[in-house]
PQR file of N, CA, C, O and H, with PARSE charges and radii, in Angstrom:
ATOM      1  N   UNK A   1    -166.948 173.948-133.883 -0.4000 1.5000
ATOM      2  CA  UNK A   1    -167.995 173.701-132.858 -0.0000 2.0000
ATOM      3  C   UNK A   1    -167.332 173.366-131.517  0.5500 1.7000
ATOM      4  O   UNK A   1    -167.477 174.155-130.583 -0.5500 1.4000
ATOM      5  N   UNK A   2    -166.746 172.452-131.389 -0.4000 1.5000
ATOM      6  CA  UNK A   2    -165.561 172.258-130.455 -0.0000 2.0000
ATOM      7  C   UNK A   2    -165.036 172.969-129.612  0.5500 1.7000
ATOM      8  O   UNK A   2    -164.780 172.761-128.426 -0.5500 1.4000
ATOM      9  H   UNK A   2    -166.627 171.811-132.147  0.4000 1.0000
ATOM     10  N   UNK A   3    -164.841 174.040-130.420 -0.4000 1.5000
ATOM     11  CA  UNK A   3    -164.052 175.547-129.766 -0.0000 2.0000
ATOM     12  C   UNK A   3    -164.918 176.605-129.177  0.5500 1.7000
ATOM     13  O   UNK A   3    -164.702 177.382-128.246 -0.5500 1.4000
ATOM     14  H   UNK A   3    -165.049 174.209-131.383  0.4000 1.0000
ATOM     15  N   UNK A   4    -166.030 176.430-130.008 -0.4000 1.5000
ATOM     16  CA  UNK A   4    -167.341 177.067-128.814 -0.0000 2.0000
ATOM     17  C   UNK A   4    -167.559 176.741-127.759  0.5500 1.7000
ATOM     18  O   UNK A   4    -167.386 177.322-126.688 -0.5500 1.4000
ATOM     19  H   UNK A   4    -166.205 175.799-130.763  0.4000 1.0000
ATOM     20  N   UNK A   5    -168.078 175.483-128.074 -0.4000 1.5000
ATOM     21  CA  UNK A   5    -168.188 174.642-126.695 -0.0000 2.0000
ATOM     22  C   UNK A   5    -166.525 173.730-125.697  0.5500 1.7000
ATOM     23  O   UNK A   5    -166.367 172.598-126.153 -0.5500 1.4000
ATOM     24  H   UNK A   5    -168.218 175.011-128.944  0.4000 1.0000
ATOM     25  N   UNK A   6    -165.811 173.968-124.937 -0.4000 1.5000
ATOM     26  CA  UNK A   6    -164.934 173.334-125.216 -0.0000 2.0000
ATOM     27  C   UNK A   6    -165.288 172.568-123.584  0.5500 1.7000
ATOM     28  O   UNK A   6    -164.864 171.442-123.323 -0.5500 1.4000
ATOM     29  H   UNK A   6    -165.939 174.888-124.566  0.4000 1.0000
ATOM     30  N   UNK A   7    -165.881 173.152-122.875 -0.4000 1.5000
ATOM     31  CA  UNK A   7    -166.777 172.656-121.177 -0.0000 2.0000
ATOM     32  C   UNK A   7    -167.424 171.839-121.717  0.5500 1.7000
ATOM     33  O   UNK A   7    -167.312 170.909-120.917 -0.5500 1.4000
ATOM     34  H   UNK A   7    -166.225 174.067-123.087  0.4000 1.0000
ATOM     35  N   UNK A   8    -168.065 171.466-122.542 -0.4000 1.5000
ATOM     36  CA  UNK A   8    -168.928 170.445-122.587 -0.0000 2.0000
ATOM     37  C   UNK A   8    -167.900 169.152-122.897  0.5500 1.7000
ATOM     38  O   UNK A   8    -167.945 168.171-122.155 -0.5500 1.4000
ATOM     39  H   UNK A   8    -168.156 172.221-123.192  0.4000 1.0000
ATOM     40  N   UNK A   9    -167.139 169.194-123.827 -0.4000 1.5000
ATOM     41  CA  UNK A   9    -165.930 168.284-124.310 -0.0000 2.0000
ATOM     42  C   UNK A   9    -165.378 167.950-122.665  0.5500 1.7000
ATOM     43  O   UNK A   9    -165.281 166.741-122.451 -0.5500 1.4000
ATOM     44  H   UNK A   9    -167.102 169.991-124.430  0.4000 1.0000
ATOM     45  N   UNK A  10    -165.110 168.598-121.816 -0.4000 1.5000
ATOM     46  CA  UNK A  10    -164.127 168.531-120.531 -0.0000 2.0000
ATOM     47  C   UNK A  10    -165.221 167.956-119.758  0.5500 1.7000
ATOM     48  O   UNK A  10    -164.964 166.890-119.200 -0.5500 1.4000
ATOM     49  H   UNK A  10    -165.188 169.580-121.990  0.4000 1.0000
ATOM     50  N   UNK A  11    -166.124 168.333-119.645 -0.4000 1.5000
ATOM     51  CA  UNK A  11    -167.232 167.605-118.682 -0.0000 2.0000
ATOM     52  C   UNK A  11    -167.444 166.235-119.209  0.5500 1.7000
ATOM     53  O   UNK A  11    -167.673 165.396-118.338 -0.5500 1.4000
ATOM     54  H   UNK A  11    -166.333 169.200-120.098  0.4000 1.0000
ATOM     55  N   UNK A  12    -167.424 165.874-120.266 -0.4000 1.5000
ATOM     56  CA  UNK A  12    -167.820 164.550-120.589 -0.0000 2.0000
ATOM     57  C   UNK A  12    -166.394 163.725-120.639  0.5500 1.7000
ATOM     58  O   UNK A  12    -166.301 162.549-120.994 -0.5500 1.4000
ATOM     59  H   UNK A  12    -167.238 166.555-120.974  0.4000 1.0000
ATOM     60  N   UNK A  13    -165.544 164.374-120.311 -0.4000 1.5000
ATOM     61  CA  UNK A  13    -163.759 163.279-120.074 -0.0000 2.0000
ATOM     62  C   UNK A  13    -164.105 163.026-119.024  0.5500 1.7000
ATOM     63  O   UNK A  13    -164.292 161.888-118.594 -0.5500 1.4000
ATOM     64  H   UNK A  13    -165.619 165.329-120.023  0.4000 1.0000
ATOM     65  N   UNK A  14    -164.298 164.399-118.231 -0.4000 1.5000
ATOM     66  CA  UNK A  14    -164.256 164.387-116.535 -0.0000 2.0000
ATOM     67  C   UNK A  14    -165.053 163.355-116.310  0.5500 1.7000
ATOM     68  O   UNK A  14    -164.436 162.481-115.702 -0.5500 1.4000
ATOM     69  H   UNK A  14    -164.147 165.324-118.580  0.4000 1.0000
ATOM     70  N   UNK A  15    -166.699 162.926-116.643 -0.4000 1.5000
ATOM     71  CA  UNK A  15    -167.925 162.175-116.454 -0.0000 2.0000
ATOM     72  C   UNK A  15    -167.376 160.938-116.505  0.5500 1.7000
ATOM     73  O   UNK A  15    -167.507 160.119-115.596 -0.5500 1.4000
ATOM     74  H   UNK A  15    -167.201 163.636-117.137  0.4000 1.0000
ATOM     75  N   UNK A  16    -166.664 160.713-117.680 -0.4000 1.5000
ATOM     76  CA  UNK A  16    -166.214 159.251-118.120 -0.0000 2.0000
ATOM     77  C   UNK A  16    -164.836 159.062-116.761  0.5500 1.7000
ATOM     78  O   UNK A  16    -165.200 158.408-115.784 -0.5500 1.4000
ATOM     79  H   UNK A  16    -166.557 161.379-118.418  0.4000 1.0000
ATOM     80  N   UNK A  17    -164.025 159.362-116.744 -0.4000 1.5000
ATOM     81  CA  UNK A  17    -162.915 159.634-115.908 -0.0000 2.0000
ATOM     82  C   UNK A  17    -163.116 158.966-114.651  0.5500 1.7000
ATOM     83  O   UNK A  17    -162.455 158.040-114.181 -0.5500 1.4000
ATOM     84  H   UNK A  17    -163.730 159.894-117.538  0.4000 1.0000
ATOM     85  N   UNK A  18    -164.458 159.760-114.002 -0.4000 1.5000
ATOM     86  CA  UNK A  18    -165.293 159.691-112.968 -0.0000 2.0000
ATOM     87  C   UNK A  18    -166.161 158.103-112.775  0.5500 1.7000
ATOM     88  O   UNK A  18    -165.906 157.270-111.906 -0.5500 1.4000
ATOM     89  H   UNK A  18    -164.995 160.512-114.383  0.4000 1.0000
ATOM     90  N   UNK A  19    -166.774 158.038-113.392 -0.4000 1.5000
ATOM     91  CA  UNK A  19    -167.155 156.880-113.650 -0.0000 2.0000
ATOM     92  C   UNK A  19    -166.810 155.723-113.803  0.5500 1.7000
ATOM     93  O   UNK A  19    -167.382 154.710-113.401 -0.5500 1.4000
ATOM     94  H   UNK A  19    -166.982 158.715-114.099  0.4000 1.0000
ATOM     95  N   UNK A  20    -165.603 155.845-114.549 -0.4000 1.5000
ATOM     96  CA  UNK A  20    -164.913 154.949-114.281 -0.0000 2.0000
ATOM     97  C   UNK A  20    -163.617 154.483-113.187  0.5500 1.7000
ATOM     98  O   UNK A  20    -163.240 153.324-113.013 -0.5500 1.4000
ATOM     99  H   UNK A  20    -165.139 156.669-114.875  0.4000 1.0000
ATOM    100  N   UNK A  21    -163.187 155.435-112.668 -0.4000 1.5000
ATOM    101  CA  UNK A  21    -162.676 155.237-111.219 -0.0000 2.0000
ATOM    102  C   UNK A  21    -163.621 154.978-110.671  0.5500 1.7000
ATOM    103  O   UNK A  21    -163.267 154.036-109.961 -0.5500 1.4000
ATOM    104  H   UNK A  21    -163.493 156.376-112.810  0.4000 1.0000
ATOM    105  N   UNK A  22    -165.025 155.224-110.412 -0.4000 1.5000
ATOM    106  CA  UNK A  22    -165.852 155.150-108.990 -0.0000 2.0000
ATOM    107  C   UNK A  22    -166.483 153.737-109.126  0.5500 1.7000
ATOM    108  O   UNK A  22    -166.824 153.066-108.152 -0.5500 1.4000
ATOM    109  H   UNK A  22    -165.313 155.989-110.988  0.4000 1.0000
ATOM    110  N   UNK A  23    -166.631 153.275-110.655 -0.4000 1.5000
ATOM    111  CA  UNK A  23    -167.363 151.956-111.447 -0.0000 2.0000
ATOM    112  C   UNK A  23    -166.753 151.395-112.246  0.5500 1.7000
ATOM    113  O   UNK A  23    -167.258 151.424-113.368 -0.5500 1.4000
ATOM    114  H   UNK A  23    -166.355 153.821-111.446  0.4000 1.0000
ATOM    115  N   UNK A  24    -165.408 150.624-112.100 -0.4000 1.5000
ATOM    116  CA  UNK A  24    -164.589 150.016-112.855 -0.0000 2.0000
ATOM    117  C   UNK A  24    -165.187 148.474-113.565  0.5500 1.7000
ATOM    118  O   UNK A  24    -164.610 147.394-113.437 -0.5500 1.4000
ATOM    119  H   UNK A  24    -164.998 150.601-111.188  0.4000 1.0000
ATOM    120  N   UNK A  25    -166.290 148.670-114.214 -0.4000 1.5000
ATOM    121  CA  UNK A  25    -166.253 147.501-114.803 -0.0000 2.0000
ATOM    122  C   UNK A  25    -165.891 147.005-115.659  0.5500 1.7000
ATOM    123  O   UNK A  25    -166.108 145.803-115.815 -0.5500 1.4000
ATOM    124  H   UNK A  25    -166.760 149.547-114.318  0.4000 1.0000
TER
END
């Protein structure tokens, strides 16, 4: 499933990534 989708897996690092540089709590 993983390998189908593998943008969705990268968008949600990126999201978290993001989020947490911009909202370090």
């Amino acid at each position: 499933m993983a390998e189908s989708y593998p943008t969705l897996t990268q968008c949600a690092l990126v999201a978290g990534a993001l989020k947490v540089l911009l909202f370090p709590a």
